[in-house]
KEGU-479472 format. One line per field, with one value per residue: residue in three letters; x, y, z of N, C-alpha, C in turn; residue number from 1. Coordinates in steps of 0.02 Angstrom, whole numbers, plus 50000, padded with zeros to 5 digits. Layout:
// residues N
aa = c(ALA  ...)
n.c1 = c(X  ...)
n.c2 = c(Y  ...)
n.c3 = c(Z  ...)
ca.c1 = c(X  ...)
ca.c2 = c(Y  ...)
ca.c3 = c(Z  ...)
c.c1 = c(X  ...)
c.c2 = c(Y  ...)
c.c3 = c(Z  ...)
i = c(NUM  ...)
// end
This chain:
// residues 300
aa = c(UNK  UNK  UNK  UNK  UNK  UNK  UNK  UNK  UNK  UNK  UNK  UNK  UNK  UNK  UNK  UNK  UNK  UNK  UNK  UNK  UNK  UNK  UNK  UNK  UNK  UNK  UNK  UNK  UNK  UNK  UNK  UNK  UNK  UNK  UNK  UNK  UNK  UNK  UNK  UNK  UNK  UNK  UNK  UNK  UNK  UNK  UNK  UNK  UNK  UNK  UNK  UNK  UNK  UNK  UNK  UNK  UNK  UNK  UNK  UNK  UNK  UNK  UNK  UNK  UNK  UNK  UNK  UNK  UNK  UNK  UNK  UNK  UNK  UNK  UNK  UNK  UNK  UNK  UNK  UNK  UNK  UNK  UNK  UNK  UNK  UNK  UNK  UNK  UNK  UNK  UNK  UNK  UNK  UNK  UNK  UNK  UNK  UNK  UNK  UNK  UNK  UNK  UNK  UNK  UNK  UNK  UNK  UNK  UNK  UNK  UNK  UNK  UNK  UNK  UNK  UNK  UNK  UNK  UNK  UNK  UNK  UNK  UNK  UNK  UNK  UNK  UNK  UNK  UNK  UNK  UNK  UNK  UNK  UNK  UNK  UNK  UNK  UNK  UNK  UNK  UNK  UNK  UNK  UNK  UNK  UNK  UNK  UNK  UNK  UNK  UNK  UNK  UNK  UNK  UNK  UNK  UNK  UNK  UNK  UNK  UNK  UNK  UNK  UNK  UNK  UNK  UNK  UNK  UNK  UNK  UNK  UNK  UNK  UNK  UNK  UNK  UNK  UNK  UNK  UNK  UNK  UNK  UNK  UNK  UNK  UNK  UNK  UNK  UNK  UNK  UNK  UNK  UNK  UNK  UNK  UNK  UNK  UNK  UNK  UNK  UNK  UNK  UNK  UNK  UNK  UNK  UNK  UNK  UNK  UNK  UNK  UNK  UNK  UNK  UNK  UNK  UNK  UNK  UNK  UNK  UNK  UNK  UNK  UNK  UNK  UNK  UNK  UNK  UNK  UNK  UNK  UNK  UNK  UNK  UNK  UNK  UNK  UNK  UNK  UNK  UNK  UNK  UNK  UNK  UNK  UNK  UNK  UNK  UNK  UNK  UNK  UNK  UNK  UNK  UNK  UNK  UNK  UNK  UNK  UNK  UNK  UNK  UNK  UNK  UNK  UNK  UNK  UNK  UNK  UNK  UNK  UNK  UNK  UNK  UNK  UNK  UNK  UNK  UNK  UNK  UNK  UNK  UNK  UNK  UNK  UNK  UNK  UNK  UNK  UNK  UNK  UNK  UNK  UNK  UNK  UNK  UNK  UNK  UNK  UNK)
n.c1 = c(50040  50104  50130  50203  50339  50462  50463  50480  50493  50361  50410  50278  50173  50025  49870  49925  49959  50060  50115  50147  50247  50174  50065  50015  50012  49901  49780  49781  49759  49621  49546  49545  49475  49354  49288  49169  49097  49110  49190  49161  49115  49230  49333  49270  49281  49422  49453  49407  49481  49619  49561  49541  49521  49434  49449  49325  49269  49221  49238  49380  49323  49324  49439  49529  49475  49529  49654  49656  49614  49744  49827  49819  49824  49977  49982  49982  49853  49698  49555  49366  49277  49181  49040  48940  48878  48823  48800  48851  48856  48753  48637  48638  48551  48434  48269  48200  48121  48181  48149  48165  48213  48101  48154  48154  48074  48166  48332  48374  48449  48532  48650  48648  48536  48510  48599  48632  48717  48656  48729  48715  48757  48792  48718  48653  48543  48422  48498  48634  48586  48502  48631  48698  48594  48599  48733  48730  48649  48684  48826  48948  49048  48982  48920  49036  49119  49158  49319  49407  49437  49301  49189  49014  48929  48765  48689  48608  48492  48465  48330  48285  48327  48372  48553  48662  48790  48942  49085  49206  49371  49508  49639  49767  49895  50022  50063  50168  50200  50106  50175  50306  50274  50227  50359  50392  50471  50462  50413  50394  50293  50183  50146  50082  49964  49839  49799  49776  49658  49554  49452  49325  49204  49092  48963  48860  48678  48623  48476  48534  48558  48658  48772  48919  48900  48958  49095  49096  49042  49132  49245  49182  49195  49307  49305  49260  49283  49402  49374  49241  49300  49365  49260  49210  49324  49416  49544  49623  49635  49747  49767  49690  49663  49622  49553  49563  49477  49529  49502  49356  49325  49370  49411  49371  49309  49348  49491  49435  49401  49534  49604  49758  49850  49929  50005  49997  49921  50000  49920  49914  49857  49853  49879  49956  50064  50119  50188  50139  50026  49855  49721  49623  49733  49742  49720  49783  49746  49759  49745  49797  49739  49773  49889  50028  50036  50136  50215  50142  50114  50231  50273  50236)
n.c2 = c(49939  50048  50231  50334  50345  50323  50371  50494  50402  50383  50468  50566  50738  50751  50845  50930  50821  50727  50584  50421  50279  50176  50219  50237  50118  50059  50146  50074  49959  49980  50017  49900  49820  49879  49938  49957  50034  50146  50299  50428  50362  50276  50378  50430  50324  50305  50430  50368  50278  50351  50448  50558  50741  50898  51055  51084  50940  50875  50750  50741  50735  50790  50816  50699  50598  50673  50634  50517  50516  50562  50492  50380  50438  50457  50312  50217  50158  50119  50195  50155  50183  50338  50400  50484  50501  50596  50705  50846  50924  50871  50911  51041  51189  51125  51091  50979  50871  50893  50980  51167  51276  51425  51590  51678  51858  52007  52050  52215  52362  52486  52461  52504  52497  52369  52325  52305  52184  51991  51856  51672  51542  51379  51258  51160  51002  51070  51179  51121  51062  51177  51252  51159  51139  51279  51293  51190  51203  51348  51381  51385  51272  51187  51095  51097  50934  50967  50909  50902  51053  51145  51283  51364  51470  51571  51707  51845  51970  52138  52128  52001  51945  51813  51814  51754  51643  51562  51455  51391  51300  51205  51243  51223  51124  51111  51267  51371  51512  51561  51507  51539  51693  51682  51652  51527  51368  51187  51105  51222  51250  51142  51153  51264  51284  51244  51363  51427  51464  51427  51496  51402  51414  51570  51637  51715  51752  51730  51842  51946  52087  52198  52321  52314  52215  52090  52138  52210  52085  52016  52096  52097  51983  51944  52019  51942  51816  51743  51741  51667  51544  51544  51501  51393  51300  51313  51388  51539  51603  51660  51694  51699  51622  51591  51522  51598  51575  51626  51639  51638  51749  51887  51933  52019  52068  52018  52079  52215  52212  52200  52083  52009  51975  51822  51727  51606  51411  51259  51190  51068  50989  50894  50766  50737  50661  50665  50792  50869  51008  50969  51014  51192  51336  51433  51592  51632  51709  51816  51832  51941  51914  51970  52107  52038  51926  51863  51842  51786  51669  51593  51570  51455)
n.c3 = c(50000  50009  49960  49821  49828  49965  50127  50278  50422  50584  50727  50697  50670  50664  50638  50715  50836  50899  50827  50876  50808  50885  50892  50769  50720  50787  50754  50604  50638  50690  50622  50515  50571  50618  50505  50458  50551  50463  50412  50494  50600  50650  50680  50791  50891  50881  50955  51065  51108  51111  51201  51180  51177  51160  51262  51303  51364  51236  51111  51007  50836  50715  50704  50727  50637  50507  50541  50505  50366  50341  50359  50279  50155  50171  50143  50245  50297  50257  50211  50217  50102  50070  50125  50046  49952  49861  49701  49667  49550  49496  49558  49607  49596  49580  49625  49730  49660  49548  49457  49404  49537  49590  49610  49746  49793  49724  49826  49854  49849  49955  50061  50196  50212  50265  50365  50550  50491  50525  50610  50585  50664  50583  50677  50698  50624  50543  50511  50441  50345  50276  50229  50162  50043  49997  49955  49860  49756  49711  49726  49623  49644  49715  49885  50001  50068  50237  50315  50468  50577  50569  50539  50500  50413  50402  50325  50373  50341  50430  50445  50423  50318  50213  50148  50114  50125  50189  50225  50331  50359  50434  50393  50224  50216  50149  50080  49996  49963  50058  50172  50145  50185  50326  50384  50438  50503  50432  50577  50645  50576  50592  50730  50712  50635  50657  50695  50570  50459  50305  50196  50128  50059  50005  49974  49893  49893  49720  49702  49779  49755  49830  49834  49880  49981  49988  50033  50134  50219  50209  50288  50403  50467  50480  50594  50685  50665  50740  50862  50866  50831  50948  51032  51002  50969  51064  51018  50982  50803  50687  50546  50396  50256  50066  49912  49737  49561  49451  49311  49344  49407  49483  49615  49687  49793  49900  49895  49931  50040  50101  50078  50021  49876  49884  49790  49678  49641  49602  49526  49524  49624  49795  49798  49680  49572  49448  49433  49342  49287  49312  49356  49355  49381  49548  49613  49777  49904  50053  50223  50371  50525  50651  50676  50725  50674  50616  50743  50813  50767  50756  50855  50934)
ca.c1 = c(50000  50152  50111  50267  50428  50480  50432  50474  50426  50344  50327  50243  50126  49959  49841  49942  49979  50109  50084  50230  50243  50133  49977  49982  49987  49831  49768  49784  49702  49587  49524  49559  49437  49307  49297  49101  49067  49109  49228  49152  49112  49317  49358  49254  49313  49504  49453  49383  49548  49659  49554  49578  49458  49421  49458  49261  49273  49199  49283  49417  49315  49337  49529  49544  49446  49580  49722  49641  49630  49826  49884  49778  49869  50048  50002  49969  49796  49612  49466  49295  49227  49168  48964  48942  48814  48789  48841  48837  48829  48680  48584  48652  48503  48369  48218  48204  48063  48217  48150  48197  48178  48087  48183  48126  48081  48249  48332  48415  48439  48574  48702  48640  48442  48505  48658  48674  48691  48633  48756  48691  48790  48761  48747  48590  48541  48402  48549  48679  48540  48484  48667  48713  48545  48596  48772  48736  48613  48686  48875  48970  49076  48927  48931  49091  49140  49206  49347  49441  49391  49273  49137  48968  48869  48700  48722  48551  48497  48428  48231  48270  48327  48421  48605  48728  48826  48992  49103  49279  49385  49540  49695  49795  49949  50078  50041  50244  50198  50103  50230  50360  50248  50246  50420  50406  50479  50414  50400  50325  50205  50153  50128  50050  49935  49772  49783  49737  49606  49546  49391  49324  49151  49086  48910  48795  48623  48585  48452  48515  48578  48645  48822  48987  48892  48990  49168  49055  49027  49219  49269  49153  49199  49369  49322  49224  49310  49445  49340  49194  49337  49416  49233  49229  49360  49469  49614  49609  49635  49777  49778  49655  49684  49563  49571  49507  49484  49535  49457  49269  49317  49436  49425  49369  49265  49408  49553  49410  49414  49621  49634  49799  49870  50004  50033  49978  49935  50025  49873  49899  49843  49887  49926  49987  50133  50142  50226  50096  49968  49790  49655  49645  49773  49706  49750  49791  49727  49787  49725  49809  49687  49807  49965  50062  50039  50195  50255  50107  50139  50308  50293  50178)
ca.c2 = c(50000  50101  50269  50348  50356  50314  50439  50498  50363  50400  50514  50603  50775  50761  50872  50953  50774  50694  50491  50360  50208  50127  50234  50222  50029  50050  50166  50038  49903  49999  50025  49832  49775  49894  49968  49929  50113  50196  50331  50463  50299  50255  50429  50425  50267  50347  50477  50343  50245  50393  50483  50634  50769  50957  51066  51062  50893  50842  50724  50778  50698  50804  50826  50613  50606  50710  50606  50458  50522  50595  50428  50358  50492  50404  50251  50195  50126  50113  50200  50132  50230  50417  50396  50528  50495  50651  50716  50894  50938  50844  50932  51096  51235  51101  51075  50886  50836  50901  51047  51232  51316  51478  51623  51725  51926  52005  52082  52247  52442  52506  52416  52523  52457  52284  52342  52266  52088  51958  51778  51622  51507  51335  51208  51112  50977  51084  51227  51100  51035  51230  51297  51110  51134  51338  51286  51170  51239  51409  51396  51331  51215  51148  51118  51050  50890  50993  50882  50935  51099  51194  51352  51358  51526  51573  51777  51877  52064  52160  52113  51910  51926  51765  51839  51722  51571  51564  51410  51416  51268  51195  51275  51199  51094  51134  51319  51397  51577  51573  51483  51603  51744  51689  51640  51467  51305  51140  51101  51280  51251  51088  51187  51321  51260  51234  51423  51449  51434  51429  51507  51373  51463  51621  51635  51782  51724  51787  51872  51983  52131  52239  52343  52328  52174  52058  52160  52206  52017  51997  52129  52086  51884  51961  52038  51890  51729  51706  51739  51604  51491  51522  51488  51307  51254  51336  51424  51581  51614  51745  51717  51657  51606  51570  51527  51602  51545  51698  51604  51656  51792  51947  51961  52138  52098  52020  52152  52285  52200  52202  52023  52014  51886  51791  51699  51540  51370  51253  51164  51001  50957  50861  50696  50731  50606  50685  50856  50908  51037  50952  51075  51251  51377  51487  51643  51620  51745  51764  51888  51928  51929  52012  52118  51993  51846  51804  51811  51709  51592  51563  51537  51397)
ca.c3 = c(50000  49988  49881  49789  49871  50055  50169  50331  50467  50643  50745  50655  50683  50623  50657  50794  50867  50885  50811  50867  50776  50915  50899  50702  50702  50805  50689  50566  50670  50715  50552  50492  50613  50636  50443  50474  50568  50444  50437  50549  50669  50659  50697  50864  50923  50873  50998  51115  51125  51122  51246  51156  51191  51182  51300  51341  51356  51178  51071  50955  50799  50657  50679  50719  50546  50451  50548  50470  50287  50324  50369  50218  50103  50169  50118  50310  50293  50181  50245  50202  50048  50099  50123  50055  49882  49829  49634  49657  49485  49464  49607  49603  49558  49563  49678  49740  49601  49489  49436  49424  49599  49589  49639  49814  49769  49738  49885  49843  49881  49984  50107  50253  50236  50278  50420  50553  50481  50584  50578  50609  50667  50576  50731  50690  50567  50488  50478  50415  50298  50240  50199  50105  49990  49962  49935  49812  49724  49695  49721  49565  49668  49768  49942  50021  50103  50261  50355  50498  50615  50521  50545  50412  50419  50375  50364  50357  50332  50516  50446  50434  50243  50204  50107  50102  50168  50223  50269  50341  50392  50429  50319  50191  50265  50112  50061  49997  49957  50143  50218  50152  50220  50401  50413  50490  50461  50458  50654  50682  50535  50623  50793  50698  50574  50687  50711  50529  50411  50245  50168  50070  50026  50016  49930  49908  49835  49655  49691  49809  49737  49873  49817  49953  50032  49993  50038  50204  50248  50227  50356  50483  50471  50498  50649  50720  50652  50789  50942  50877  50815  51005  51086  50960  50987  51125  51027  50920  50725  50661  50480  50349  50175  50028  49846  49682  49521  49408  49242  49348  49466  49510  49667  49708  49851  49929  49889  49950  50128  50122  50075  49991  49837  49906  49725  49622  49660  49539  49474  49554  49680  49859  49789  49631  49573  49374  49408  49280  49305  49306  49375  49347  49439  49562  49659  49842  49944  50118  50271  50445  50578  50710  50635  50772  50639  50599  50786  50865  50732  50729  50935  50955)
c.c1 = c(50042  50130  50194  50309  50426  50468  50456  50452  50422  50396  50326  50182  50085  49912  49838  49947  50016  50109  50149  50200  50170  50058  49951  49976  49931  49781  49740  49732  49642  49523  49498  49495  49378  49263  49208  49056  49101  49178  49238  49154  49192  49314  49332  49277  49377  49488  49449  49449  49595  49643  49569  49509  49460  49425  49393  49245  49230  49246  49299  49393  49337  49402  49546  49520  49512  49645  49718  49647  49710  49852  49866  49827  49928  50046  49989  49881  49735  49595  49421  49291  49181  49070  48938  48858  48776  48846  48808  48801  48757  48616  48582  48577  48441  48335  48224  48178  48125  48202  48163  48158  48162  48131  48162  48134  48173  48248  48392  48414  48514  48612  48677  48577  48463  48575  48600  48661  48711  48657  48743  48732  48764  48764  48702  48586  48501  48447  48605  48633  48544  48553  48699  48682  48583  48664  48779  48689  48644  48765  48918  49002  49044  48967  48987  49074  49184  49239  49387  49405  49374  49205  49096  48938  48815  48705  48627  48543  48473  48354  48235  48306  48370  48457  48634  48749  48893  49021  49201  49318  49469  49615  49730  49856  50027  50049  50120  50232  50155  50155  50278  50345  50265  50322  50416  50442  50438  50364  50362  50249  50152  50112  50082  50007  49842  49749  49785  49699  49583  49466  49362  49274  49122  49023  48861  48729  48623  48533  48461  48578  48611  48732  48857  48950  48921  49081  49140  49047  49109  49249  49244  49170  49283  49382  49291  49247  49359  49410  49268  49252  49365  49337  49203  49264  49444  49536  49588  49654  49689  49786  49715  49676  49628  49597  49521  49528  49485  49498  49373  49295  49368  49441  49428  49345  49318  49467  49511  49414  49487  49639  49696  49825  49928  50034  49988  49954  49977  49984  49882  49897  49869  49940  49942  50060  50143  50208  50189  50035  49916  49729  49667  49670  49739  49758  49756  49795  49742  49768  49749  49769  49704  49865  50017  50060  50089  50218  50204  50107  50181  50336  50263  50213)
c.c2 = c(50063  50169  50306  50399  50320  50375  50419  50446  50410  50410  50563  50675  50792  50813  50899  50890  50723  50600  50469  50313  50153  50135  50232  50137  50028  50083  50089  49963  49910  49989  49946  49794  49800  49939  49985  50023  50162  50258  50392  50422  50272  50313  50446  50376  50269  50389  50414  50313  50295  50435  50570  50685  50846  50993  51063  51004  50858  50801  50753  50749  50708  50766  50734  50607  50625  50670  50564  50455  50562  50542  50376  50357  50455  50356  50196  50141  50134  50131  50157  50186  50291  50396  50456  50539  50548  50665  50808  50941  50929  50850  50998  51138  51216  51098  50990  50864  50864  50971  51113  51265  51391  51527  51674  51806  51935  52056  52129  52312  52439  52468  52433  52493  52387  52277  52336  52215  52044  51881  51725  51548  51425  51270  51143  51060  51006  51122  51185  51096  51120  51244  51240  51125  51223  51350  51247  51194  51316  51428  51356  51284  51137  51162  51058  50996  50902  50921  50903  50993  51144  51234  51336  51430  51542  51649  51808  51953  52063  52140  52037  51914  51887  51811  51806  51669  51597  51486  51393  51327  51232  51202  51211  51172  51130  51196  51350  51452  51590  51556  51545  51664  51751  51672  51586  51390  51265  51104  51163  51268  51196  51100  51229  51303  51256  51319  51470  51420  51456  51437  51470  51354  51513  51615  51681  51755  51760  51798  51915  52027  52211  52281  52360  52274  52128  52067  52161  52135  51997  52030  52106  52009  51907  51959  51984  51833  51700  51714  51671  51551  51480  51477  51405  51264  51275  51363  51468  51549  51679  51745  51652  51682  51599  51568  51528  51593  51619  51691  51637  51720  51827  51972  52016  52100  52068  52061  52187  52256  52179  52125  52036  51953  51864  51759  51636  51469  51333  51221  51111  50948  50924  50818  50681  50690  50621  50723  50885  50944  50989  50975  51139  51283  51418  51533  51627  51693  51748  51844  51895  51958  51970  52050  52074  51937  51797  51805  51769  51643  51541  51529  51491  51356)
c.c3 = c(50000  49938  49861  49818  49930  50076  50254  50398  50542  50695  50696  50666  50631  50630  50740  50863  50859  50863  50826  50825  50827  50897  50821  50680  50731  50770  50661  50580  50669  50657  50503  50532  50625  50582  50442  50493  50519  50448  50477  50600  50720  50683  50793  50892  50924  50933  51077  51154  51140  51187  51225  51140  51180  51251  51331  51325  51290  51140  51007  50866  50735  50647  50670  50645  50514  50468  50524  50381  50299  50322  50286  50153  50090  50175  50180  50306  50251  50225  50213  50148  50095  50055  50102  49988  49850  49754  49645  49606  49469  49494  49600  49562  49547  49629  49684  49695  49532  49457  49447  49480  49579  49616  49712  49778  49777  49789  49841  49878  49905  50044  50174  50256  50264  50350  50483  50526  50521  50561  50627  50605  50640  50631  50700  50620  50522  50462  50407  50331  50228  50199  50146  50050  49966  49935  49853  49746  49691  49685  49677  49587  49709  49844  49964  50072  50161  50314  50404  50541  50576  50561  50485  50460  50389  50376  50326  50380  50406  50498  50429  50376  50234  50138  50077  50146  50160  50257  50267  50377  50381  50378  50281  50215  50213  50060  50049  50007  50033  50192  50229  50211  50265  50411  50455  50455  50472  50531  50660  50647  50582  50675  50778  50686  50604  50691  50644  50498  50361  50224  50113  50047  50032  49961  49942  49846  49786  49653  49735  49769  49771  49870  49887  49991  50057  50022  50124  50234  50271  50288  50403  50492  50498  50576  50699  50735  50695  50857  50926  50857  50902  51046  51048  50980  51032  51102  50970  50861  50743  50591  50441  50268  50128  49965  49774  49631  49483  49326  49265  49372  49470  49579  49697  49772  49902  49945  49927  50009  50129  50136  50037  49949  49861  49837  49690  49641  49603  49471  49478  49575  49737  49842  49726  49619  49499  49363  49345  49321  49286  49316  49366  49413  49468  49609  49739  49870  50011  50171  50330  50472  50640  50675  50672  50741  50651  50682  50827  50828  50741  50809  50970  50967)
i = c(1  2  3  4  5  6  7  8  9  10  11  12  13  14  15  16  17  18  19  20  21  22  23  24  25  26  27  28  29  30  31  32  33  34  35  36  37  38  39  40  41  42  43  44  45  46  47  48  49  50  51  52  53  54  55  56  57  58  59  60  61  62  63  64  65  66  67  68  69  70  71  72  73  74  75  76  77  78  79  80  81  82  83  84  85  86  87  88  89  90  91  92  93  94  95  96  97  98  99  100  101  102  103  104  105  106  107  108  109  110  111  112  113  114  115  116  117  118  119  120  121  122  123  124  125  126  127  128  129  130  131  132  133  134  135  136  137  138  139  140  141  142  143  144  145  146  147  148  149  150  151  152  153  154  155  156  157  158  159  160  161  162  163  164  165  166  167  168  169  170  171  172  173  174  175  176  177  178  179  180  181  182  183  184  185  186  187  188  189  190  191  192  193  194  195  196  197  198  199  200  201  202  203  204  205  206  207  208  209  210  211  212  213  214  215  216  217  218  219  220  221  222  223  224  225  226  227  228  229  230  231  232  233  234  235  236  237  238  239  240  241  242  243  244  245  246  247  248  249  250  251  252  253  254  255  256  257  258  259  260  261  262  263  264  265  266  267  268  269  270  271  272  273  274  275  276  277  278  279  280  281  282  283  284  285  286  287  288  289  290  291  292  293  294  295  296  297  298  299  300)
// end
């Protein structure tokens, strides 16, 4: 099950934890024997054995999850097939009977008629449910498969008016032109890495028509996103990242909230083994949340 090359063996830091050789052969067992629950099911029972918990005592599930598809990645073990049975594409924009969903009056006018806006945190299954269906439906990528520690928002005008979604989670592990940025090496990145995150949707319905809303949603997620990320999951945020596709998009409403381009991706991907581009390149976008980035980074 080897994937290409030799690599590094254990210990190893996964998701800000350290793996010996002992706890990834259990891993591995773990998995071999109990493949049955599933791979959210494995990931709790990883927590169960490890004992590995939140600081408000919840289990660490996501992040166990992501240590499971990292070890996966190096060749360490098979998950179960990702339950996942949805084809985005082939849902995207439709009503359940398949057909075209009507549009809601359009929402427009001025930025101030709809100030303050009112964010709704997605906790719930109808929430999870609502921002999946308005993700996929409306956002060309559909709605993500989030793994790891992630945020979803529901963001609405001051009179109820559903705007937009929003979903933020877990950063990118090998990012160069960020890396460079903060100035860290590998070990700090390792240390670091929980204390950023990656914007990886941003969706304003088309029918709402409301000029600077979308640059407006960006600032204020700015000023919010490390104090609900600290009361989640017990440590702040100082830098978020995101990435756009310059083939759809230019990125104004980004630049206008003082996102900045850090550079390129190369086009592909994680587990690329070509050295050939395969997906289209995008812009990497990257934001500090404190001007203290690079030194709370680099001191973890």
């Amino acid at each position: 099950m080897s994937r290409a090359g030799p690599e590094k063996q254990p210990p190893w830091v996964i998701r800000g934890r350290t793996l010996s050789a002992e706890e990834v052969e259990r891993a591995r067992e773990l998995v071999t024997q109990c493949d049955e629950l599933g791979r959210w099911g494995l990931a709790k029972e990883l927590c169960r054995r490890w004992q590995w918990r939140c600081a408000n005592g919840q289990w660490k599930q996501r992040s166990a999850l992501a240590v499971l598809v990292e070890l996966e990645r190096r060749g360490q073990l098979r998950l179960p097939t990702a339950k996942t049975g949805r084809d985005h594409r082939a849902v995207r924009r439709k009503s359940p009977s398949g057909a075209q969903s009507p549009w809601p009056e359009p929402v427009s006018g001025v930025l101030d008629g709809y100030r303050p806006l009112r964010w709704e945190w997605v906790e719930s299954v109808g929430q999870h449910r609502k921002w999946n269906e308005l993700l996929d439906r409306y956002h060309y990528l559909g709605a993500p498969g989030l793994v790891g520690a992630n945020l979803k928002y529901l963001v609405f005008g001051r009179q109820g008016e559903l705007l937009g979604a929003v979903g933020w989670q877990s950063a990118v592990k090998d990012l160069g032109c960020r890396d460079r940025l903060v100035g860290w090496d590998a070990p700090q990145r390792a240390r670091g890495l929980d204390h950023v995150v990656n914007g990886v949707r941003f969706l304003i319905l088309p029918w709402v028509r409301v000029p600077h809303l979308a640059s407006h949603i960006l600032g204020r997620m700015a000023a919010v996103l490390s104090g609900d990320w600290q009361r989640m999951y017990h440590h702040p945020i100082y830098f978020a990242e995101t990435f756009i596709d310059p083939g759809r998009f230019r990125g104004t409403c980004y630049r206008a909230a003082n996102w900045q381009l850090l550079g390129l991706t190369t086009g592909r991907g994680k587990n690329d083994q070509t050295n050939k581009p395969n997906r289209p390149i995008k812009e990497i976008l990257g934001l500090p949340l404190t001007p203290r980035f690079r030194e709370y980074l680099s001191q973890l």
